[in-house]
N, C-alpha and C positions, 0 to 999 in steps of 0.2 A: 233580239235576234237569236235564234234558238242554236244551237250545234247542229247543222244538217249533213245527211251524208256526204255531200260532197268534201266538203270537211273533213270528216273522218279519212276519208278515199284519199284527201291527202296527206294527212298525216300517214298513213297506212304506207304511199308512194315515200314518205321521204326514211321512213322507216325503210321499208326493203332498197332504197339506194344506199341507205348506208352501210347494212349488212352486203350489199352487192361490192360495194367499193371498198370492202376489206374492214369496216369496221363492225363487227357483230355481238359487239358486249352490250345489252340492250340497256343495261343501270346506266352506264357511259354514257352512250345514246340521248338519252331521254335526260339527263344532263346536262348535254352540251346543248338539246334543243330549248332547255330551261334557260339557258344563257342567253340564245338567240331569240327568245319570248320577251326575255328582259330586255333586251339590250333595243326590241324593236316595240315595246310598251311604254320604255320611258319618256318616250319623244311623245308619243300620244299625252300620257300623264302630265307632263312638264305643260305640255299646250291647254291640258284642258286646266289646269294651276292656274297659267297667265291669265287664260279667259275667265274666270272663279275672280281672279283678284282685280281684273278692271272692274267689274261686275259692282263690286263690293269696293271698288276707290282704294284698294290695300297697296300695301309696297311688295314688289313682286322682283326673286330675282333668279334668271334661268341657271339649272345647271351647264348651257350651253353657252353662256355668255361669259368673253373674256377672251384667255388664252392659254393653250395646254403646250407645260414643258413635254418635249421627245421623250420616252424613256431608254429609246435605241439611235445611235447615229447612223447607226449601217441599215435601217428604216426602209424598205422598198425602193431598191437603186435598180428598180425594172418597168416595165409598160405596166398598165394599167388603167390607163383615164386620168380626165382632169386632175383628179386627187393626188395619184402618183407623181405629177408633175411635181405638182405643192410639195410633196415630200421629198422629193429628189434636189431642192434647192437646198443651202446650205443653210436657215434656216431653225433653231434646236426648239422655235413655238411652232406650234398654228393657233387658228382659232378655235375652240373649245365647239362649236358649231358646226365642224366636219364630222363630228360623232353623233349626230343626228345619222339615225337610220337612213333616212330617205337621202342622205348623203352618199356614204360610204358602199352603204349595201346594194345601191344600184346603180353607183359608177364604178366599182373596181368589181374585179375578178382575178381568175387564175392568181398564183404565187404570190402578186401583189395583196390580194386581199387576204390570205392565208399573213403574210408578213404583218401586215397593217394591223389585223382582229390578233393576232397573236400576241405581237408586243406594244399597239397601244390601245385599242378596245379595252381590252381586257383589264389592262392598269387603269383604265380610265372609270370604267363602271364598277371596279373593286374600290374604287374611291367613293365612290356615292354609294355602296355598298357599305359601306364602313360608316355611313354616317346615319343608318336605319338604326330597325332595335336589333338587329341582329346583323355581323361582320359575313352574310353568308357566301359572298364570293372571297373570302381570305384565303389563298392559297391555288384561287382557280385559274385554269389554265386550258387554253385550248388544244382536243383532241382532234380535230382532225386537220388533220397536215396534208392533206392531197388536196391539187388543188381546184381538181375538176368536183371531186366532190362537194368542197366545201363553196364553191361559185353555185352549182347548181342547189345544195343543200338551201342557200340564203335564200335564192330568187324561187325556192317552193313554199318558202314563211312568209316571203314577201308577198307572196297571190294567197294567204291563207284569209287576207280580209278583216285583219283581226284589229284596225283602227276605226271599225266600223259595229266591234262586237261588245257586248256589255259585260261587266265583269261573272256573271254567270256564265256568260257563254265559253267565254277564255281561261275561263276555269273546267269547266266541261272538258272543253277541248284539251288543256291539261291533263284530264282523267283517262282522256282515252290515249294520251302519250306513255302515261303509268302503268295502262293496262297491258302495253308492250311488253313489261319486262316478265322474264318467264324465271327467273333463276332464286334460289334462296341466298341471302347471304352467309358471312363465316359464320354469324352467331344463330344462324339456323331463323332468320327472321323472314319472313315473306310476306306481299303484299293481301291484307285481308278482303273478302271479296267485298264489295261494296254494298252489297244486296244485303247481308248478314250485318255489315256496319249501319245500313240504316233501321234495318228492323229492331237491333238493340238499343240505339240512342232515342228509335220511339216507344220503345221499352219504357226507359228510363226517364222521358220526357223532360229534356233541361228545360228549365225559364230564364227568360233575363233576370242577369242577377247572379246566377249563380257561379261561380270558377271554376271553370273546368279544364282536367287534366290530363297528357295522356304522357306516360313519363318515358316509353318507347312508341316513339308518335311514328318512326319511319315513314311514307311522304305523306303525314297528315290527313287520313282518312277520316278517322272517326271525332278529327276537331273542324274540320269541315264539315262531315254529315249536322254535327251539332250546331252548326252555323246554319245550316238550311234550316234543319226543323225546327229553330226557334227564332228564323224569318217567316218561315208560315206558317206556326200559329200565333203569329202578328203579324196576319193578312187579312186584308180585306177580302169578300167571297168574289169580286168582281178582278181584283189584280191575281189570284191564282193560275195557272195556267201546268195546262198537262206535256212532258217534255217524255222523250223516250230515252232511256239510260240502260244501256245492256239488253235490249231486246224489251224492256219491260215496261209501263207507264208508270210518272211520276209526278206528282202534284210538284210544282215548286211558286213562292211566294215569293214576292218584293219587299216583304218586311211593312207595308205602307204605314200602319199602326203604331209603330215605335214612333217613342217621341225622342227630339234632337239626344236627351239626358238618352234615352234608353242606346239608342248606336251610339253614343259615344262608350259607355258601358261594355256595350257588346264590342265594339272594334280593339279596345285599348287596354279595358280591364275583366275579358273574361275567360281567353284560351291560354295555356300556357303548356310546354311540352320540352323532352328532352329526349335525344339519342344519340349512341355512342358513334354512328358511325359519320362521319362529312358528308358525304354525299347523300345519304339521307337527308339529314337537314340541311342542303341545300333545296334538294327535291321539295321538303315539305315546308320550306320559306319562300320558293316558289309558287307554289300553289296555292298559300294563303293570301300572298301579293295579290295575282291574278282575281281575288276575288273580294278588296278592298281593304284585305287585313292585313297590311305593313306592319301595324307596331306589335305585330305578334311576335314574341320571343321563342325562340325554337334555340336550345340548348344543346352544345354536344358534351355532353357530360355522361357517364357512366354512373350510373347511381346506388349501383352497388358495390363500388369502390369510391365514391368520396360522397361528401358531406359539404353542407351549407351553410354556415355559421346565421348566426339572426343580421349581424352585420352586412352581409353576402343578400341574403337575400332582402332586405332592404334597400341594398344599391340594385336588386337586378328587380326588384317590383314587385317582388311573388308573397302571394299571402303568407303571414306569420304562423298562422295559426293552423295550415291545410286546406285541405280544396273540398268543395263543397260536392264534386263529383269529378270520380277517375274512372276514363275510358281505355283502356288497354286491349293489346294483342301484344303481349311481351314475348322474347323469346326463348321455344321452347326446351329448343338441343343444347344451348351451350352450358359451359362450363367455367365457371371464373377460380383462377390462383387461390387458394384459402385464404394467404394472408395478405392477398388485396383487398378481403372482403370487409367491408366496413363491421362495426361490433351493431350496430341498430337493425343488422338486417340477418345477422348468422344466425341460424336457426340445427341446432346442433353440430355437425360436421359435415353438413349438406355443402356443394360448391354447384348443386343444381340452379343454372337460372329463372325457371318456371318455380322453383320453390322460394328462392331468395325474393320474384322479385314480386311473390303474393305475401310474404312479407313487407316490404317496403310501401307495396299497396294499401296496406290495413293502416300503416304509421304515418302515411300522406292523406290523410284522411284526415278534416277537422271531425268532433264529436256532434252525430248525426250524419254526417257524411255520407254519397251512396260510393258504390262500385260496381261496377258493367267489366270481369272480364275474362278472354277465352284463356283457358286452361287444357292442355292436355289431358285426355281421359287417365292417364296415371297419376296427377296430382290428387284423385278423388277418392282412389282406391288403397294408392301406396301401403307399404306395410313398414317403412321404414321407420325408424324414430323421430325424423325433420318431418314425414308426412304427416303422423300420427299427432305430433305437435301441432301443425299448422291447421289443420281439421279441428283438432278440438279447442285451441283459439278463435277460430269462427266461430264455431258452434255455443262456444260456452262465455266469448265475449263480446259477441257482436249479432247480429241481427243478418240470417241470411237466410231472404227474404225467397231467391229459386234458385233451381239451376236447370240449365235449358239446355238438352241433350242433341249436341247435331252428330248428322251420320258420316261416315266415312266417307273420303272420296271430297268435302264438302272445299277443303282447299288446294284441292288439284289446280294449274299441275306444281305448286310448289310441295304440294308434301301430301300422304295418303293418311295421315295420325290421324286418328279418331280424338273430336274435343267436345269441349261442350263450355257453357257460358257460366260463371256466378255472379249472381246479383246479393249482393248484402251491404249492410249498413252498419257505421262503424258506433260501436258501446253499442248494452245493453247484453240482451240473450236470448237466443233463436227457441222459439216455443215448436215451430213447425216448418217444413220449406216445403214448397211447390216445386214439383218436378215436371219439367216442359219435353216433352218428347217429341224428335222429328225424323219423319224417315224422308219424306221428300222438301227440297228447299227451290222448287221454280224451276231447277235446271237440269241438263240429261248428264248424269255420272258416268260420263265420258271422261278423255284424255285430259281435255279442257277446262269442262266443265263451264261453258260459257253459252250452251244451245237452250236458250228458255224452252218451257213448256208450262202446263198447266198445273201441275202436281205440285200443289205448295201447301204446307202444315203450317206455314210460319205464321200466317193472318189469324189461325183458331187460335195457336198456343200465345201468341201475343194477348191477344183476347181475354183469355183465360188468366191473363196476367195480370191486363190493365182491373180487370173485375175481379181481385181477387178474394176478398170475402164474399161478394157472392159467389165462388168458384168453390170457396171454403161450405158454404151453406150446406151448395148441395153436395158435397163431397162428404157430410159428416149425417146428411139425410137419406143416403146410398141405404139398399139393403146390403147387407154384406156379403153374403153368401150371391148377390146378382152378378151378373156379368159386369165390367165396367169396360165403356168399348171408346170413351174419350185416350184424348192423347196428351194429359194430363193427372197428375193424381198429390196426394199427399203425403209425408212421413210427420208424426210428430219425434221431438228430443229424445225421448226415452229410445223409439229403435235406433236414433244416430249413435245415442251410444253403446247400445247393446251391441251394434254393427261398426265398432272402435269409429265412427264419424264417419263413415264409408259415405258420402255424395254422388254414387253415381245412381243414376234415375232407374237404372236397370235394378238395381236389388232391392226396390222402394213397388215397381210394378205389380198392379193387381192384375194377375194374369184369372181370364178365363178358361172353362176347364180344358176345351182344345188348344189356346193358345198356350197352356203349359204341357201340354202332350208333345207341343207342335211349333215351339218357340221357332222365329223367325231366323234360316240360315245365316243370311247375311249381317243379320244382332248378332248372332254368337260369332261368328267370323271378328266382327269389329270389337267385339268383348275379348277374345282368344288375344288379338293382334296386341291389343290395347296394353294386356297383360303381358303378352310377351317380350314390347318394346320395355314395359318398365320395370322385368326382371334383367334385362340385360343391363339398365340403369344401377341396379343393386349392386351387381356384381363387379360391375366398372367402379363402384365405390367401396366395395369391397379390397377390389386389387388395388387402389390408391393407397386406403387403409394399413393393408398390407406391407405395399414399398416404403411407405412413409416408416413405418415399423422398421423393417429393416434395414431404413438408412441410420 
């Protein structure tokens, strides 16, 4: 069953009651409806487990069955329904049974049901939360204390339909909960647009098999894209089906071609991710559940202040030796303390996160390894000494294969920076890079930026990617003096370094002789901007420099 409007219309509806009802922190939000996704999936999961193990003659035994200590005595000593009764006797069990959604959720209300999901929901699914691969409700707590809201909030999850929807669907539906939130975090992270997340992971093309990483996963986009695109290309042409995701059409597959070995592979031993903030990874433990991937690990760890010994990562499952592919949207503005910064990732006297954390990128990398990720247009140009460094380690000891130039505006409305993408592979040394150029990406560079339209570069210069030695061919059978009117072109190593490793597609560009008369306004605008966010960068490390000096 597909994600249908109507769907969306509600999620939309429960979304504007909760900003109506005084709550407006949309990362909150989308949160606490991750709770209430969980809290009313389990009971589906747990049912469809028992049915699995009659099936099969197994031993089967419910998280529902038994009895749960109180964790409150003062417990709902108010109306409510049946339930409330129960809990107003004296009493310090029930039965483990009453936490069934179709219980709780649609016999109580008002105060009562604000007290009950408060203090024992909550302790109740943080326990079975604790017993996953990931503790991702540790510390959770319910946000919304009113009680009209939170009566009416349930009973619009309750008519979402969702013990009737397949894990695609429920994860869909997840996405479009995520697309709610509008705001960046402290460390300058925002969510990546989805559209740009799947064009790179088919870029990159994983296979089963391979480990893949995204070490600031925030709610797990690009280890989910990579869960789709290598469910359908192990499809069959008959299980395919076209779904719409953001205005747009999208092949999505059933996987039907994996064999038992291949999804066990894929669900247990192939995504693995970390970020520093909680409620991101609760967000993005949420949304890999919804879509069959419990034992994904989703880490809240900082990784540019600590370290994982072989020991460490032995108990926690993670390859020894590197990931065979890292998908990142690290983030861009922050700043980390000097001397929390671990010694495997300092890169001069940089405490730039965009720069530490394409370092750390290169070192999580086994040898061959790829990498797919967005960068800031000032990481490419920089003049700094960490830039200058971290460029010419690409260049001279690794393999990077393009870089894929998106336009301004493209991550509205969390931020207007001009980025662009790197793909490279880790050892060896870059003989030439393809530079991918894009002015339009599908949508109107508007506010939002979420109104499709037809205007899309991404399909050629993917293209021009997937094909790249024939791309190289004719790039190298060009006359040269001809115009070259593609949106694509080449550098070899020798101008990277004549141009100190400078990666930006713009200084690499075969202009035509009107188009260097006549260079595009809105290019130079996003080239001007680009340069001038990252001399303000300088100078902010300059004045640290500074204070640090005279203390």
């Amino acid at each position: 069953m597909p994600l249908t409007a109507e769907m969306r219309r509600s999620i939309d509806q429960i979304r504007d009651y909760l900003f109506g009802g005084g709550y407006p922190d949309p990362v909150s939000n989308a949160e606490q409806l991750s709770f209430l996704f969980f809290f009313f999936l389990l009971e589906t999961i747990d049912d469809e487990n028992r049915k699995r193990a009659e099936v099969l003659k197994e031993p089967f035994a419910s998280i529902f069955d038994g009895e749960w200590t109180l964790r409150s005595t003062e417990t709902s000593a108010r109306e409510g329904g049946r339930l409330a009764t129960v809990l107003r006797t004296a009493a310090r069990t029930i039965p483990r049974s009453r936490f069934r959604w179709t219980v709780w959720a649609r016999e109580m209300g008002g105060q009562a049901l604000v007290d009950f999901v408060g203090d024992q929901v909550f302790p109740f699914f943080a326990e079975i939360g604790a017993a996953g691969a990931h503790d991702f409700m540790r510390a959770a707590r319910l946000g919304i204390h009113d009680p009209t809201v939170l009566t009416q909030v349930v009973r619009l999850v309750d008519g979402l339909g969702l013990a009737d929807a397949d894990s695609d669907t429920k994860g869909d539906l997840f996405e479009h909960v995520l697309r709610q939130i509008r705001q960046a975090g402290e460390l300058g992270q925002f969510r990546t647009p989805r559209h740009i997340i799947r064009r790179i992971v088919e870029m990159v093309d994983p296979t089963i098999g391979e480990t893949i990483y995204d070490p600031a996963a925030g709610t797990a986009g690009f280890l989910v894209a990579a869960y789709n695109h290598i469910r359908l290309r192990n499809s069959s042409p008959e299980t395919i089906v076209e779904i719409e995701v953001d205005g747009k059409p999208q092949p999505r597959g059933l996987g039907d071609l994996l064999t038992p070995e291949d999804l066990d592979v894929l669900r247990n031993r192939t995504f693995y991710g970390n970020d520093v903030d909680p409620k991101m990874v609760r967000l993005a433990t949420m949304n890999l559940r919804l879509r069959g991937l419990d034992k994904v690990r989703i880490l809240q760890r900082n990784v540019l202040t600590s370290v994982l010994d072989e020991a460490s990562k032995d108990e926690l499952g993670l390859p020894p030796d590197g990931y065979d592919l890292v998908l990142a949207n690290p983030p861009f503005s922050g700043r980390v303390d000097k001397e929390r910064i671990v010694d495997g990732v300092r890169v001069g006297t940089t405490s730039s996160t965009e720069l530490l954390f394409l370092k750390y990128l290169q070192d999580s990398l086994r040898d061959g390894g790829r990498a797919a990720v967005v960068v800031p247009e000032g990481v490419l140009f920089g003049s700094t000494s960490a830039h200058l460094e971290l460029r010419r380690q690409l260049v001279e000891s690794n393999q990077v294969d393009a870089v894929l130039s998106l336009p301004g505006g493209v991550f509205q409305p969390y931020s207007g920076v001009k980025t662009s993408v790197l793909f490279f592979r880790k050892g060896g040394i870059t003989r030439r890079v393809l530079f991918l150029h894009v002015d339009e990406d599908g949508y109107e560079f508007d506010a939002n930026h979420d109104t499709p339209n037809e205007d899309d570069d991404l399909p050629r210069v993917a293209a021009a990617y997937a094909q790249r030695e024939a791309s190289l061919s004719r790039w190298e059978a060009r006359e040269p003096d001809a115009d070259w009117s593609e949106k694509w072109w080449f550098a070899d190593a020798a101008a990277l370094r004549d141009n100190s490793y400078n990666l930006t597609a713009s200084r690499y560009r075969p202009l035509s002789s009107s188009e260097a008369e006549h260079q595009d306004f809105l290019e130079l605008l996003d080239d001007v901007i680009a340069r001038e966010l990252e001399l303000v960068k300088v100078m902010e490390t300059l004045r640290d420099m500074v204070r640090e000096y005279k203390a």
